[in-house]
C-alpha positions in Angstrom: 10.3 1.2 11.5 9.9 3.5 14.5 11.8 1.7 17.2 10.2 2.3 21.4 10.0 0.2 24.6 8.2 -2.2 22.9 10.6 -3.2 19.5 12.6 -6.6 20.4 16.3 -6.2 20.8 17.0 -8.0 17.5 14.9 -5.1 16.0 17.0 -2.8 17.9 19.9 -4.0 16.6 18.8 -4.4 12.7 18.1 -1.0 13.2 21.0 0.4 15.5 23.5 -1.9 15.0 25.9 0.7 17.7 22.8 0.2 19.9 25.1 -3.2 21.3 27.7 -0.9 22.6 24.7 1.0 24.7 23.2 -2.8 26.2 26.9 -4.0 26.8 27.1 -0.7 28.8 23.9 -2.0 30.8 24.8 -5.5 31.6 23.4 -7.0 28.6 26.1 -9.1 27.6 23.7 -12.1 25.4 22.6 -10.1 22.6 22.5 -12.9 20.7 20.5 -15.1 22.3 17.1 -16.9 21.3 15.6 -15.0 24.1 16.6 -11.4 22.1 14.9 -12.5 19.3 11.7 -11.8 21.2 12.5 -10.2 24.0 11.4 -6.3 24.1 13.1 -3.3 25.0 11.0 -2.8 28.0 11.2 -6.5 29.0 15.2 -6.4 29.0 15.3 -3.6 31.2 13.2 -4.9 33.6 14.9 -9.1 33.4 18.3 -6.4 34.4 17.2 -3.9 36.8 17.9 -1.2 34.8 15.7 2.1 34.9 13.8 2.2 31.2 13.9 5.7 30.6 17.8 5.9 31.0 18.2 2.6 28.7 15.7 4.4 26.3 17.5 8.3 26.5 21.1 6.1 26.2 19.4 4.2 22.9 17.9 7.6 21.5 14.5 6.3 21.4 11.3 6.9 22.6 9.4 5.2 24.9 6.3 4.2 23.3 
């Protein structure tokens, strides 16, 4: 799977399981939560005020 801006967290992490260390970094402390499940990339940046395209370059993944 090609993870982007629009993959759920809880793909992220399947994927990247390191990836936590990069949301903890941003303030993203409920990885866990129901809400991750479903939640997008681009939507989590956004709920934290964090800029997408530094979230994205910190992940190593493209935007779309």
């Amino acid at each position: 799977m090609a993870l982007n801006a629009d993959s759920t967290i809880a793909d992220l992490l399947r994927e990247k399981p390191d990836a936590a260390q990069v949301l903890f970094r941003f303030g993203m402390g409920c990885l866990g939560c129901a809400i991750a499940n479903n939640e997008t990339i681009r939507e989590a940046a956004q709920a934290h005020g964090v800029p997408l395209e530094e979230m994205l370059s910190a992940l190593g993944i493209a935007e779309s």
